[in-house]
N, C-alpha and C positions, 0 to 999 in steps of 0.2 A: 971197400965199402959197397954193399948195396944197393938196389936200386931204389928198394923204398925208403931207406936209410937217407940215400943224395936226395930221395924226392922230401923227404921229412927237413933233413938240413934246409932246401930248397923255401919250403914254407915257412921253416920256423923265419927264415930272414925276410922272409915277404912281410911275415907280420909282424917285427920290430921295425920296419919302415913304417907301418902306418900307425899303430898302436903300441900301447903296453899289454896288449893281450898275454896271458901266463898259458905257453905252449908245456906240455908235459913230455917228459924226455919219452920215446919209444920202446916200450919195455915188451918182453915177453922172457914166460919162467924157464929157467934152464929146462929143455926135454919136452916144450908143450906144443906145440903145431901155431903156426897163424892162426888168428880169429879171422870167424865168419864174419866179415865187416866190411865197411865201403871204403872206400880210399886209404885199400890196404891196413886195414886199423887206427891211421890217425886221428888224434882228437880233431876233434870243428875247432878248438882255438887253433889249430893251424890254417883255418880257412878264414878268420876274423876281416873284417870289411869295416872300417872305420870305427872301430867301436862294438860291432853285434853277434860277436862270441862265436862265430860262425853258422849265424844262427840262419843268414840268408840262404849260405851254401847248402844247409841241411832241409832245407825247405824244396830247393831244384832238387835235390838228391830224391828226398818221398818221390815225386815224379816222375822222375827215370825210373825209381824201379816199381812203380806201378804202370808204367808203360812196359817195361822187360816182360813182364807178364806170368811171371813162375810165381809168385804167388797165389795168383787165382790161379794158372795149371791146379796147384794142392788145394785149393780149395774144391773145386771142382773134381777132382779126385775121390775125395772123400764123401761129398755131397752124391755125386753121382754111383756109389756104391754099394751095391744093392744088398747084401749084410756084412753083420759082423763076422768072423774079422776081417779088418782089411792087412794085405800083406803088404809090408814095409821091407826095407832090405834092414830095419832092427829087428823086426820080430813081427809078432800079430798086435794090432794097434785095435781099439776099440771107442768107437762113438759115444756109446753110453758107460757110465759106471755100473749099470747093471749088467750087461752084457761082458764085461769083465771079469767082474765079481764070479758070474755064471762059469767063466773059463778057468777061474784060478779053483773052484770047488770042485768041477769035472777033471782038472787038470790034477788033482792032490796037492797041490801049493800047499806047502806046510811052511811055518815058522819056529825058531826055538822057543823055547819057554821064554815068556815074557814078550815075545814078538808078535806079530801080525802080515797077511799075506791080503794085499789088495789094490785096488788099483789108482796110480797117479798120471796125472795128465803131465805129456810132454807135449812140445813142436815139433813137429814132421816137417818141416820148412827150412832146409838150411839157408835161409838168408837173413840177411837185415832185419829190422824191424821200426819202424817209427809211432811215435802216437805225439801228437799237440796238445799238449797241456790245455786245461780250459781258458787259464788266465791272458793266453795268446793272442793276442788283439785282431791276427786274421779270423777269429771267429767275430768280431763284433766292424769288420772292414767292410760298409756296403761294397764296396770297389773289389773287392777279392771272394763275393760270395760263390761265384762259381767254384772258385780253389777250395773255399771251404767245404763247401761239399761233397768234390772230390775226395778229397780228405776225411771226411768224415765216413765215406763211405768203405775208404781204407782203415780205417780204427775200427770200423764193426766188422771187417775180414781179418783182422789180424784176430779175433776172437775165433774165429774158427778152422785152424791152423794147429790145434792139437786133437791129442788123442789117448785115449788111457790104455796105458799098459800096465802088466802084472809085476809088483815088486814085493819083498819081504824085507817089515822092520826088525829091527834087533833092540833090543831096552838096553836105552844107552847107559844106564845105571849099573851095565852087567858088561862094560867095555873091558873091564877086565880079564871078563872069561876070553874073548877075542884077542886081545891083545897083552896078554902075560903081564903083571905088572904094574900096566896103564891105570892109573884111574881117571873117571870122568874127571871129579875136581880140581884137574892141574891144569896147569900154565903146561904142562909137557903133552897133553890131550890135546890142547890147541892148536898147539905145534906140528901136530904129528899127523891131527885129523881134519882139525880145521873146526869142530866144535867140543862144547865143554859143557858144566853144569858146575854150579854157585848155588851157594845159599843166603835168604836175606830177610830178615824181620823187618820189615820196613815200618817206620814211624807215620808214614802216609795216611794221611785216613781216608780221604777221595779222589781216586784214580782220575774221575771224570773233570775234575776242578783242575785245569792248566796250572793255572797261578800257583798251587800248593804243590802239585808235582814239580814242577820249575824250581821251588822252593823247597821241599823236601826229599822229594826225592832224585833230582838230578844230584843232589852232592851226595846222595849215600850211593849210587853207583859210583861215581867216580874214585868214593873211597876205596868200594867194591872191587875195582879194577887195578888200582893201585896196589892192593895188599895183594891181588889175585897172580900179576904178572912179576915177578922175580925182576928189578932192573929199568923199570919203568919210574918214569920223572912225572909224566904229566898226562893225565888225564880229561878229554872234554864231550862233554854227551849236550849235546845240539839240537835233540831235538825227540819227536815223539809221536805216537799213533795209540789210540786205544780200539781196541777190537771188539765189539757187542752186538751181535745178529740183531738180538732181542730190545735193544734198549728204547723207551720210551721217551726220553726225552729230546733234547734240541742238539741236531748230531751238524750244525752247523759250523762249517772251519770258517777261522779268521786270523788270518796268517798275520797281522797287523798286529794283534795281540795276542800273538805267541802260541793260539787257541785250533790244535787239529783236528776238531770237533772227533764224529766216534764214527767210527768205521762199520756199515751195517754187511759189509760183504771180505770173505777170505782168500787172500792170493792162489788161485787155481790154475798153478801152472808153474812148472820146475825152473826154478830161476836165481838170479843172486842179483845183491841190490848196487853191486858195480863193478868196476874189470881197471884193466893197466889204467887206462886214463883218467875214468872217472875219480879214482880212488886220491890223486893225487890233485886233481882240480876241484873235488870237492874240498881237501884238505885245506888247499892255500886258499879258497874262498870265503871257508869260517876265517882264520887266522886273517887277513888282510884287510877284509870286508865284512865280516860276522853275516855273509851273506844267508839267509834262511836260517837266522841261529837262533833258538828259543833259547838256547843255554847261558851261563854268564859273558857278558863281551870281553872279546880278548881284541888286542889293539897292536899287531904286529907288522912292520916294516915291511916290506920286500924283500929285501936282504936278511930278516931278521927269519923269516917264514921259509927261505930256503934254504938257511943252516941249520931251521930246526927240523923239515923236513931231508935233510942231509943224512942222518941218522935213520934208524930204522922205526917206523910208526906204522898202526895197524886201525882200520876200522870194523869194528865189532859192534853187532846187533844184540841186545840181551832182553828176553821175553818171558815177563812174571804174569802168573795169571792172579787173576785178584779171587778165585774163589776153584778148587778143583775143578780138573777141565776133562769133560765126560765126553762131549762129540769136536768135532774141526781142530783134530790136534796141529801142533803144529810142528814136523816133520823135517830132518837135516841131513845132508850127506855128506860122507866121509872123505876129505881131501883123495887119498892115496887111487879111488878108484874110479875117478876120473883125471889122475892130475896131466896125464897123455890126450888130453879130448881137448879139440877146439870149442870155446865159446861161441855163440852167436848174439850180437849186440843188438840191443835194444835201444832205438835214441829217443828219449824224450824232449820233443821240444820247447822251450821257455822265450821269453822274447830275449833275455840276454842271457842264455847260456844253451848247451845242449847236455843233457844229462846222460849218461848209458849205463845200462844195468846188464845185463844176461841172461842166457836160455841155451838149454842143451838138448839135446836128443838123448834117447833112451838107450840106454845098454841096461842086457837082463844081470850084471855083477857091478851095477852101482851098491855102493853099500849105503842103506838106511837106515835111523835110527829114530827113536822116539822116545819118550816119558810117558809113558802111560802112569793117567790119572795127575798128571802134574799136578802137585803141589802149590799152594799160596806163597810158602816163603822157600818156592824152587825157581832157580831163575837160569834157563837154559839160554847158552850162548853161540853165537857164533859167529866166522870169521867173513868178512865180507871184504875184505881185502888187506894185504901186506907188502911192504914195504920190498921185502927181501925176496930177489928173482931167481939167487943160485940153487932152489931145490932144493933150499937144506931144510923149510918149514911147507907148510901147507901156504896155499896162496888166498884160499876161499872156501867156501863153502858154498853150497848151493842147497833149496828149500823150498817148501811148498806146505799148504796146509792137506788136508786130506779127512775124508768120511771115515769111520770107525764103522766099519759092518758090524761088529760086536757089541756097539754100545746100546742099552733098551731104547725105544721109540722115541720116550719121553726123554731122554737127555737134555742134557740144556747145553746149547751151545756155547763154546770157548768164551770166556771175557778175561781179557788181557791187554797187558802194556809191553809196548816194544820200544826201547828207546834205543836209539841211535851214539853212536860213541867213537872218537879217537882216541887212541893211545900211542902215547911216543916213549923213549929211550933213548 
C-alpha cells in the first residue's frame, strides 16, 4: 500500500467517525501522472469536520499556499516582463491575444482545411488553485473581513496566471480524415477522444425561459443520450447555463428557482469542469440529495446510489447554440493527446461542499477541435468525466472558448445552452 493510499485509508476512517460524509475512492487513469493538488489529490470529504464537507480544511489550505508564495513568484514574472514573448519551459507564451496572433502569422502557422491557427490561454502556474464562491458567507462575516479580502485578492491573481499560446483547430466534422473510420456522431468518438457531435431539432422555443427548458428541453437530451450511447439505462441532465455577450435582458440567477440567469462573459482559459473526485461527488449529490439539480428529482438511498454508481457512468456537457455561431466559438480537445499529462485542480469553495474542476498547461500537439459556424440543431459534446480508469476510454476532455481572427468585425457573438448531464450503464 502506499502512502497516500494509508494516508486516504487514514481519513477516509476519520470521517465515518464523525459523519456520514461520501468520501470518493482514490482514483487515477491507468498511465496518467499524479494531479497537481493539495493533499496529494484527496477529495475535502476526506477532511469533513462535523458536517462541512471539508470545507473548513480548504479554507486553511488557500492560505498556506498564498503564504508559499509561487503563485505571485508567476505573477510577477509575467507582470514584470518587459515584452512578448515570454519564455516558458512549454514554449513562447504570450500576454495579449494580439501579440500571439502577430507570432502565429510571422511564424506561417497554417491549419488544414477547415481549421484555424490562433491563440488560447493556458496556466503557467503548476499549482493549485482556489476561488470562494460568492454565496460563501465569509464574504458577508464582519468577523472574517480581513480573510475576505485576503481572499479576494487571491481570486483577482488567480486571473492573471495565464498566457496565450499558439494552437491549431481541426473541423471536427472531418474527424474522419484524422482518424480513419471514426465518425464525429458515435458513441465510439467519445470513447476514443473524449468529444462528439449530435443532432437535435428541438421543440424549445425560449432558451432564456428556465422553466420551459427544464420542461422541454431537459427530456429531449436525455432521450438524446440514451439513443446516442449503445448500453446506457439512465440518463440525467441537472442542470444548465445560457451564454449571451449581447443580451439585454435580466441576466439574474436564482438558484432557488431552478433560474441560471445568462451568462454575459466566456470561459477563457483551458479547463475541464471536473476530475477523479469531483465527478463522482457530484454524482452521488444529485442521486442522494438532488443537491443543485434543476433537473427532475431523483430520490436514491445510499446504498442504492452506490450500486448504481458501481457500474460504469460518465458526465457529459452538450452545447447547442440557438442561432449560428460566428464569433467565441467554443473549442474541445482530444482525450489521446493529453491523456499522459497531469491535471491541475481547481477548488471552488461552497459553504457545504468543495467543488474541483481543472486546468492544464500548454503543449504545442494538444489536439483541437472545433465546429466552425455551428449549427442550431448541432449540439456538440463532451466528456467531462468517466467512470472507467483502466485506459480503455477517454477520461475527459478539456475546453475553452476562443476569438475567431477570421470572423468579420461585426459578428455577433456566440449565444448558446450548455447543459449538464450523467449517464450510467
Amino acid at each position: 500500500m502506499s502512502q497516500l493510499e494509508a494516508t486516504h485509508n487514514d481519513a477516509v476512517a476519520t470521517t465515518k467517525r464523525v459523519s456520514s460524509a461520501y468520501v470518493p475512492p482514490l482514483e487515477r487513469t491507468e498511465g496518467q501522472p499524479p494531479p497537481i493538488a493539495m493533499n496529494g489529490g484527496l477529495s475535502y470529504m476526506s477532511f469533513d469536520r462535523n458536517g462541512d464537507a471539508g470545507t473548513g480544511k480548504a479554507l486553511e489550505d488557500v492560505f498556506l499556499l498564498i503564504e508559499e508564495g509561487e503563485i505571485q513568484r508567476v505573477i510577477d514574472m509575467i507582470a514584470c516582463a518587459t515584452s512578448d514573448p515570454i519564455e516558458t519551459k512549454w514554449g513562447p507564451g504570450f500576454r495579449s491575444y494580439e501579440a500571439c496572433i502577430a507570432y502565429i502569422r510571422a511564424k506561417g502557422i497554417t491549419a488544414p482545411e477547415g481549421g484555424l491557427a490562433l491563440p488560447l490561454p493556458y496556466t503557467v502556474c503548476e499549482r493549485p488553485t482556489y476561488s470562494v464562491v460568492t454565496s460563501n458567507a465569509i464574504w458577508r462575516d464582519p468577523a472574517r473581513a480581513d480573510l475576505a479580502q485576503l481572499l479576494r485578492k487571491n481570486e483577482k491573481n488567480n486571473g492573471k496566471l495565464s498566457l496565450y499560446f499558439p494552437q491549431v483547430m481541426r473541423d471536427a466534422r472531418r474527424i474522419g480524415d484524422y482518424y480513419p473510420g471514426l465518425s464525429p456522431t458515435s458513441s465510439e468518438c467519445m470513447d476514443r477522444l473524449g468529444v462528439s457531435l449530435s443532432h437535435l431539432e428541438s421543440n424549445c422555443t425560449n432558451f432564456y425561459d428556465s422553466e420551459e427548458v427544464e420542461r422541454v428541453y431537459y427530456p429531449e437530451i436525455e432521450k438524446l443520450l440514451l439513443d446516442f450511447f449503445p448500453g446506457a439505462t439512465d440518463a440525467l441532465v441537472y442542470n444548465h447555463d445560457v451564454f449571451d455577450k449581447d443580451y439585454t435582458g435580466d441576466r439574474t440567477e436564482n438558484q432557488e428557482k431552478k433560474n441560471p440567469g445568462v451568462n454575459a462573459g466566456y470561459a477563457n482559459i483551458v479547463h475541464n469542469d471536473l476530475n477523479d473526485n469531483s465527478g463522482r461527488v457530484r454524482c452521488r449529490e444529485l442521486l442522494t440529495k438532488n443537491l443543485r439539480n434543476f433537473g427532475r428529482p431523483v430520490h436514491y438511498t445510499e446504498e442504492e446510489a452506490d450500486r448504481k454508481m458501481s457500474r460504469r457512468f460518465m458526465s457529459i456537457n452538450l452545447a447547442k447554440p440557438m442561432e449560428t455561431v460566428e464569433q467565441y466559438p467554443f473549442v474541445l480537445c482530444a482525450w489521446p493527446s493529453f491523456a499522459d499529462q497531469p491535471y491541475i485542480t481547481n477548488y471552488r469553495i461552497y459553504d457545504d461542499r468543495v467543488g474541483e474542476t481543472t486546468r492544464f498547461t500548454y503543449r504545442p500537439d494538444h489536439e483541437w477541435y472545433w465546429f466552425p459556424q455551428q449549427k442550431p440543431n448541432e449540439v456538440s459534446m463532451l466528456k467531462c468525466y468517466d467512470s472507467l480508469t483502466d485506459g480503455s476510454v477517454s477520461r475527459w476532455s478539456f475546453h475553452t472558448a476562443c476569438i475567431d481572427p477570421t470572423a468579420p468585425a461585426n459578428a455577433r457573438c456566440r449565444k448558446n445552452l450548455v447543459v449538464r448531464s450523467y449517464v450510467f450503464f
